[in-house]
C-alpha positions as YAML, in Angstrom:
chain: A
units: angstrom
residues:
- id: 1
  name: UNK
  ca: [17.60, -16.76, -17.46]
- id: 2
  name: UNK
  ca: [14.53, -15.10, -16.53]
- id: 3
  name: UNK
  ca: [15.34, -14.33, -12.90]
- id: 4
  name: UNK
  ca: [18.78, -13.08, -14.01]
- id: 5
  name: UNK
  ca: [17.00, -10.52, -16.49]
- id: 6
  name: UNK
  ca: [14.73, -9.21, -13.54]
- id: 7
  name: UNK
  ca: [17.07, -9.02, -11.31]
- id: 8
  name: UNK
  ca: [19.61, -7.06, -13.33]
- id: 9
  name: UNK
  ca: [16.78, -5.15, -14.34]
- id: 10
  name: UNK
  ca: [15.35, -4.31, -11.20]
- id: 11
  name: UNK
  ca: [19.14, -3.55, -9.68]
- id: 12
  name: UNK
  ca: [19.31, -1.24, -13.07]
- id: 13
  name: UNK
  ca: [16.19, 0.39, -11.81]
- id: 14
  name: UNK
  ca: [16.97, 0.80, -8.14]
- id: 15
  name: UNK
  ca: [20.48, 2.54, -9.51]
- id: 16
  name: UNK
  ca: [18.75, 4.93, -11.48]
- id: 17
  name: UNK
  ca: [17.17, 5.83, -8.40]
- id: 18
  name: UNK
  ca: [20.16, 7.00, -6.84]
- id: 19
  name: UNK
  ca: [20.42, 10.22, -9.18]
- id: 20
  name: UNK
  ca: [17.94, 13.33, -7.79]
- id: 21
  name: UNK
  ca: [15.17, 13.02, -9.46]
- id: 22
  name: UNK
  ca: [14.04, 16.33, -10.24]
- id: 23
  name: UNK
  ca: [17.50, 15.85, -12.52]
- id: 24
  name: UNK
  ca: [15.81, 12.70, -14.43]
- id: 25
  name: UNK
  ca: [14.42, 13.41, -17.51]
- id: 26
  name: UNK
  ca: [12.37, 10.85, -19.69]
- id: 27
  name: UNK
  ca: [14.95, 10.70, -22.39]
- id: 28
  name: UNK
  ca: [17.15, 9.69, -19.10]
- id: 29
  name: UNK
  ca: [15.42, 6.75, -18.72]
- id: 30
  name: UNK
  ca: [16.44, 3.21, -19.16]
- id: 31
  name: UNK
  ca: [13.56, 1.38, -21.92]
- id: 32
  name: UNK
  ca: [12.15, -1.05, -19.19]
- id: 33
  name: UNK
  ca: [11.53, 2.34, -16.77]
- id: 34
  name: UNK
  ca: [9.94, 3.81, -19.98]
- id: 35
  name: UNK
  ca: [7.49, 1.08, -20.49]
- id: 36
  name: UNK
  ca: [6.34, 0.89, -17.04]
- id: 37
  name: UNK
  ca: [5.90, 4.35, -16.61]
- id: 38
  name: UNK
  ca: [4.50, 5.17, -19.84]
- id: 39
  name: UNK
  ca: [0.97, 6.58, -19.51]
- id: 40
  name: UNK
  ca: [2.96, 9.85, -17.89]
- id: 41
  name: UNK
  ca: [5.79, 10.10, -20.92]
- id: 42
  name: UNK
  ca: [3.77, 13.28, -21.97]
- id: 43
  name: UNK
  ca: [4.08, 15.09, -18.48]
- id: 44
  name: UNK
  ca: [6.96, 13.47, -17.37]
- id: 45
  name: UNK
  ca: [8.83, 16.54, -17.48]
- id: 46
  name: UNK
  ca: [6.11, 18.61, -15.80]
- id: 47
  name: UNK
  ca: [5.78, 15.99, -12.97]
- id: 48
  name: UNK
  ca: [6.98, 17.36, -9.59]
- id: 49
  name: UNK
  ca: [10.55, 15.57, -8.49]
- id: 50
  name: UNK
  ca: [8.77, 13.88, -5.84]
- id: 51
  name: UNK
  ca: [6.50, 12.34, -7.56]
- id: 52
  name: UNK
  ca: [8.73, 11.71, -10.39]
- id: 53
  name: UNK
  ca: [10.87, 9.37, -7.35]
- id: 54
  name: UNK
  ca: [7.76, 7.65, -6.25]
- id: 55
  name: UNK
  ca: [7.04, 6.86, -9.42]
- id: 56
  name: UNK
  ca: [10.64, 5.39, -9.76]
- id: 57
  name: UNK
  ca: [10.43, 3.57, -7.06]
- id: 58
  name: UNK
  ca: [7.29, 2.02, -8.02]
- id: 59
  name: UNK
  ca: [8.13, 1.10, -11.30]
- id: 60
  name: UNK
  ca: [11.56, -0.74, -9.77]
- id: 61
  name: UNK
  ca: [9.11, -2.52, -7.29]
- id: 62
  name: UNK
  ca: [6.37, -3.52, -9.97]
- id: 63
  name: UNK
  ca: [9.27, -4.97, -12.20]
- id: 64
  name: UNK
  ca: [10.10, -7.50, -8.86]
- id: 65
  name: UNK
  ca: [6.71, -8.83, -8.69]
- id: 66
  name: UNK
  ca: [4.80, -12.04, -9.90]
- id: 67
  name: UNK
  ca: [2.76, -12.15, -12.45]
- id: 68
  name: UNK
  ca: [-0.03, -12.64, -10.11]
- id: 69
  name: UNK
  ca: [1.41, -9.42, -7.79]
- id: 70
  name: UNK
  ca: [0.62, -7.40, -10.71]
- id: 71
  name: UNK
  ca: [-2.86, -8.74, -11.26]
- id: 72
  name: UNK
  ca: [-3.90, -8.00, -7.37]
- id: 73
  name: UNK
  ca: [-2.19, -4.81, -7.42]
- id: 74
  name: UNK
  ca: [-3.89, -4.00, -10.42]
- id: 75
  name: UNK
  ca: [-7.23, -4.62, -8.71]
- id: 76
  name: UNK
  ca: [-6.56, -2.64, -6.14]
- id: 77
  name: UNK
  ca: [-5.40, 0.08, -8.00]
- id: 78
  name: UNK
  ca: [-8.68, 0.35, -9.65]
- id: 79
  name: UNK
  ca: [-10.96, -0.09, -6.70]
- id: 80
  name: UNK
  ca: [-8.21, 2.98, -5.26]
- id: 81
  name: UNK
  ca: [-9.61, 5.06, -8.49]
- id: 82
  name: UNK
  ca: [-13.23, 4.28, -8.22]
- id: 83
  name: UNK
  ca: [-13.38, 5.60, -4.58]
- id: 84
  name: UNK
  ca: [-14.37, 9.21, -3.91]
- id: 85
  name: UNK
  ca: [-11.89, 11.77, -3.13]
- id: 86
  name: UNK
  ca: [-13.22, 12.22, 0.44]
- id: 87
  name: UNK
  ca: [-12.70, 8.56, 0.82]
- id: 88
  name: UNK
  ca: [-9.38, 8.54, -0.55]
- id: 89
  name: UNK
  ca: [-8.45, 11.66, 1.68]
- id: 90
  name: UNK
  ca: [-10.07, 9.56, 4.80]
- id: 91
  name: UNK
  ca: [-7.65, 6.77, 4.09]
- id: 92
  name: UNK
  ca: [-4.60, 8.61, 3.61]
- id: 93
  name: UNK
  ca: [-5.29, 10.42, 6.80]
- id: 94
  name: UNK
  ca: [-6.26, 7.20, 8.86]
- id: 95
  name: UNK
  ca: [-2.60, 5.37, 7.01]
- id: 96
  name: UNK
  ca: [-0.86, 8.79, 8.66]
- id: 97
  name: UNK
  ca: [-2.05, 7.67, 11.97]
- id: 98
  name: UNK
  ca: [-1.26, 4.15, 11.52]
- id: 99
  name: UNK
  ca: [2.26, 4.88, 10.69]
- id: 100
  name: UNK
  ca: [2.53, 7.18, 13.45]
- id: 101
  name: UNK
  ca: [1.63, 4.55, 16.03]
- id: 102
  name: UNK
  ca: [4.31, 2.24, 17.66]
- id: 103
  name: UNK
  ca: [5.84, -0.78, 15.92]
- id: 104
  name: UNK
  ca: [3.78, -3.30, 18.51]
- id: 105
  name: UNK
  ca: [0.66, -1.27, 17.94]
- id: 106
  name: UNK
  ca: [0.70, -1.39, 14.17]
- id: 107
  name: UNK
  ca: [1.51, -5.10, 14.97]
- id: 108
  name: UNK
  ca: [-1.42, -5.84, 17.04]
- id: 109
  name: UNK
  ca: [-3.87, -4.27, 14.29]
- id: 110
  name: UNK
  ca: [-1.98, -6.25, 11.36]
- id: 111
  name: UNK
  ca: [-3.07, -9.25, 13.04]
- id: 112
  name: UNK
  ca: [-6.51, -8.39, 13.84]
- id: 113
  name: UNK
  ca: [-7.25, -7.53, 10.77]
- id: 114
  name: UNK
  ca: [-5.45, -11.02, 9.49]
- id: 115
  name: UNK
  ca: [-7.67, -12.59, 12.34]
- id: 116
  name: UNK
  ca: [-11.20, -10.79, 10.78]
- id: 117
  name: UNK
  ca: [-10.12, -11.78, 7.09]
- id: 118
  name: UNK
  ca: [-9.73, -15.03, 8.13]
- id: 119
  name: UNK
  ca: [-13.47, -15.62, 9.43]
- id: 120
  name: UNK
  ca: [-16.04, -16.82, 7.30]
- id: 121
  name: UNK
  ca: [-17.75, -14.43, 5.20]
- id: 122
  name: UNK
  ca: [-21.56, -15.25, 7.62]
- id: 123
  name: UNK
  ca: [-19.27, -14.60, 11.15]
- id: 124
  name: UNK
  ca: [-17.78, -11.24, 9.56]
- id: 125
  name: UNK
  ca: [-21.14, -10.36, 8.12]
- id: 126
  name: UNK
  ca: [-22.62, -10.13, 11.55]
- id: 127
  name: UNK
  ca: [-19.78, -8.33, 13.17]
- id: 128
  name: UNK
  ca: [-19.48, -5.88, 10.52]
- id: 129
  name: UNK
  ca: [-23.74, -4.95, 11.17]
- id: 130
  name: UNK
  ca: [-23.45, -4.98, 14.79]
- id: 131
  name: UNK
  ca: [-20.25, -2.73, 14.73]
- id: 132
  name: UNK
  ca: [-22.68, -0.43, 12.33]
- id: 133
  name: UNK
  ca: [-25.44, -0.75, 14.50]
- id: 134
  name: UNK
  ca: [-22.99, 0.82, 17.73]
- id: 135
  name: UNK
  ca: [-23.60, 4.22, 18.64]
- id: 136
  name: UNK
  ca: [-20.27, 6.32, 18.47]
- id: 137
  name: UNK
  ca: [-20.03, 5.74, 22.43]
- id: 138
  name: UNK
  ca: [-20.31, 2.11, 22.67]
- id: 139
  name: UNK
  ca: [-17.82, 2.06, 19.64]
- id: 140
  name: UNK
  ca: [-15.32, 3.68, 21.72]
- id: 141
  name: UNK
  ca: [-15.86, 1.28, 25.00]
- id: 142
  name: UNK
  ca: [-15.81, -1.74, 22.39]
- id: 143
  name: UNK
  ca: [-12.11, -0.75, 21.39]
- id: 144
  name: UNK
  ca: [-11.36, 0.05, 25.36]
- id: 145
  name: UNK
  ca: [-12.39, -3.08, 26.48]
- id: 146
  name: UNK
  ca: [-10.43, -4.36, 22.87]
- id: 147
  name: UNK
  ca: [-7.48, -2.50, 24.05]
- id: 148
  name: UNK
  ca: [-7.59, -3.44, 28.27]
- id: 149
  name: UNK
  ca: [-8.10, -6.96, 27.58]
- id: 150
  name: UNK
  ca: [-4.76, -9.11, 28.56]
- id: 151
  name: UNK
  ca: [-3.40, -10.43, 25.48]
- id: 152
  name: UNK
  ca: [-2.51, -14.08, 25.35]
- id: 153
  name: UNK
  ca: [1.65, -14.33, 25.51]
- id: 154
  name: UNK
  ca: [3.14, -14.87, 22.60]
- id: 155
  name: UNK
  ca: [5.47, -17.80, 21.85]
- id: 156
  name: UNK
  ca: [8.45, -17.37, 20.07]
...
């Protein structure tokens, strides 16, 4: 019963996305959407359309998620706010690059960075201060000789 509801309200969502959405105002807006998206009901209006349809979209992909989805996301939505704008701006640059980059590249670094969450917390620890102790130079030969090394075939 409960999957049905989500689903038929996350396909209800996902619809209403469909319509240009500098042409959706709140009254427009199916209850669920409303609750979800509440905190901006007062600028809604005011919002610019793109905006408005990333908020759509996000409100049709936090209806999809677990319970414990929405706690992590939550988490990470507040460490997002309690950065710095320069630190924000640095991460939306270096995500700009990373999208940019080819599908086997972004690959590579998705598992490297599984591979370094994956070490204990003492192994990381020391990585993480030698890597601060590098010199901008022998940062840059670290990822060449990263980079040059052959890379173990993958099985399939």
């Amino acid at each position: 019963m409960k999957a049905k509801f989500i689903v038929g309200t996350a396909m209800l969502l996902i619809s209403s996305l469909s319509f240009a959405a500098d042409e959706i105002s709140w009254s427009s807006l199916n209850t669920l959407q409303q609750e979800v998206l509440a905190e901006f009901a007062a600028e809604w209006d005011n919002i610019p359309p793109q905006r408005r349809e990333r908020l759509l979209r996000g409100a049709s992909h936090w209806v999809e998620m677990s319970p414990e989805q929405r706690r992590e996301a939550r988490a990470r939505f507040t460490s997002w706010r309690q950065l710095s704008d320069e630190r924000r701006n640095l991460i939306r640059d270096r995500y700009e690059v990373y999208r940019d980059l080819p599908a086997e590249e972004q690959r590579r670094i998705r598992e490297n960075y599984r591979r370094f969450k994956r070490m204990d917390h003492e192994r990381r620890q020391r990585m993480l201060d030698r890597y601060r102790k590098m010199t901008p130079e022998e940062r840059q030969r670290a990822r060449d000789r990263k980079r040059d090394r052959p890379r173990p075939a993958t099985r399939d």
